[in-house]
C-alpha positions in Angstrom: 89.9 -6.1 -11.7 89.6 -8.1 -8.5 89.8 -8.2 -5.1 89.9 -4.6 -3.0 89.6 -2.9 -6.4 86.4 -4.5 -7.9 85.0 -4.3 -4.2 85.5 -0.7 -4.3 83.7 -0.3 -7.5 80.8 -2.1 -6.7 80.7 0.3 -3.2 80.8 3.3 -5.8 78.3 2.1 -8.1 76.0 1.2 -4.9 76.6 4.6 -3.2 76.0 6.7 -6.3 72.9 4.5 -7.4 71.7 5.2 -4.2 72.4 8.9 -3.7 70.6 9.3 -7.0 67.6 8.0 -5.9 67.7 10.0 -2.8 68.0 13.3 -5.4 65.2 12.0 -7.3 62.8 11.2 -4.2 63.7 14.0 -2.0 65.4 16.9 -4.2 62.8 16.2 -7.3 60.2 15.7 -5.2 59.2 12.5 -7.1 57.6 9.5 -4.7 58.9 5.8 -5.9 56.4 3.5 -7.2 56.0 0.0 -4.8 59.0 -1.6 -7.7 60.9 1.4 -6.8 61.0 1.0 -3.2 61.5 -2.7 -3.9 64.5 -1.9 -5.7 65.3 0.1 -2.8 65.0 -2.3 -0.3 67.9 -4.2 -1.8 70.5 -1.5 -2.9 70.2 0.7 0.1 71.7 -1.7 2.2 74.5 -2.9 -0.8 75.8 0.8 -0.3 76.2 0.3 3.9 77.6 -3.4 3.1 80.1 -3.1 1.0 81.6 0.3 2.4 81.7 -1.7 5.9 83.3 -4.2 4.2 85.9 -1.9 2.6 86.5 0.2 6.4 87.2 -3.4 7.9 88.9 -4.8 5.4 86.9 -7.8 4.7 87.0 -8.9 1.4 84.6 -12.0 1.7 81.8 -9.1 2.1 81.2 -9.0 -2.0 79.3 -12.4 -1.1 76.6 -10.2 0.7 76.8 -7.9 -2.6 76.2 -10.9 -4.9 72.9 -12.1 -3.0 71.5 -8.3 -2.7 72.2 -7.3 -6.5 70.7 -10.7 -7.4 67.6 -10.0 -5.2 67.4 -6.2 -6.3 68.5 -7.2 -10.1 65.3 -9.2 -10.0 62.9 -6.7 -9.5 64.5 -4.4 -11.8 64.5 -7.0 -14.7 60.7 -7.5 -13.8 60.4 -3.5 -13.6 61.7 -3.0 -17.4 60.0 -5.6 -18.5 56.4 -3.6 -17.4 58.1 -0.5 -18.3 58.9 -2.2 -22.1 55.5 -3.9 -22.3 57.2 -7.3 -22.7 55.1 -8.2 -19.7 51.6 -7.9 -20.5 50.3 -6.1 -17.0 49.9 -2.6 -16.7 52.8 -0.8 -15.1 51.8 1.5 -11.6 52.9 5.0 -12.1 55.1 6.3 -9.3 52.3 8.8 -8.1 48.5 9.7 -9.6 49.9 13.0 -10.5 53.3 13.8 -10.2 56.1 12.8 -12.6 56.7 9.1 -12.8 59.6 6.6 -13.4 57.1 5.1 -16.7 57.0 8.4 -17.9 59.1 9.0 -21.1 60.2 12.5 -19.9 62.0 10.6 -17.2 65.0 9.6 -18.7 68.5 10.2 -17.9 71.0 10.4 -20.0 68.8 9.2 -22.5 68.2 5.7 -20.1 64.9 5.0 -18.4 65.2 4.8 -14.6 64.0 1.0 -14.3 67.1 0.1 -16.8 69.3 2.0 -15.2 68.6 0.7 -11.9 69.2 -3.0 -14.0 72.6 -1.5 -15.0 73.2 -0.8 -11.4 72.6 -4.3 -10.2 74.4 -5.8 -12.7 77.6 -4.2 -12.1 77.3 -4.4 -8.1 77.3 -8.0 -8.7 79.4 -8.3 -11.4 82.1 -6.3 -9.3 81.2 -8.1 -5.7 82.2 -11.7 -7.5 85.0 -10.4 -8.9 86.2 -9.0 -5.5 85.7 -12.3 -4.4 88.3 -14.0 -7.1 91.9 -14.0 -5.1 94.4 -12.0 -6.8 97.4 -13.7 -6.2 95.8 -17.1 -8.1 95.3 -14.8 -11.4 97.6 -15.9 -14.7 
């Protein structure tokens, strides 16, 4: 997959990442820790980016996607790493006494949040280069 295609799946994976975040925070009633809103920061804007990219038809936008999933990938690797105790700090819960992303009732699908917001950078980046690689030069 490259080109258009790949760019629109990296605009999905953006836009449902963040839409589920929004359900968690608003619906669920569940406040981000500061990682969280971190993580935020950077895939927020990925969702606006790359659908303005796909209305105008620019397919160089996937280079914006790259950098952001990079940046936002980061702080999610660092997040699991707390949440997995391979880093030896203690992690912040999201809130002193409402549910919490570090919680192990908060999985879904079986996936902590922090991972899955890993998962979610990975393949907005993964998808953003592709959309970057010409299709017409392809074997």
């Amino acid at each position: 997959m490259t080109g258009e295609p790949a760019l629109i799946g990296a605009w999905v994976v953006a836009l449902c990442a963040s839409l589920a975040v929004l359900f968690i925070g608003e619906v669920l009633g569940q406040m981000p820790c500061l990682l969280c809103w971190y993580q935020r920061v950077f895939m927020f804007p990925l969702a606006i980016i790359l659908g303005l990219g796909l209305w105008w038809g620019d397919t160089r936008i996937g280079r914006y996607g790259v950098l952001l999933s990079l940046g936002g990938g980061a702080i999610a690797l660092w997040h699991v790493g707390l949440y997995a105790g391979i880093i030896p700090e203690p992690i912040q819960p999201c809130t002193a006494t409402g549910p919490s992303c570090t919680d192990d009732n908060q999985l879904i699908v079986g996936v902590p949040i922090p991972l899955l917001s890993l998962l979610a950078f990975a393949l907005t980046a993964t998808l953003s280069a592709l959309s970057l690689k010409d299709p017409g030069h392809e074997p």
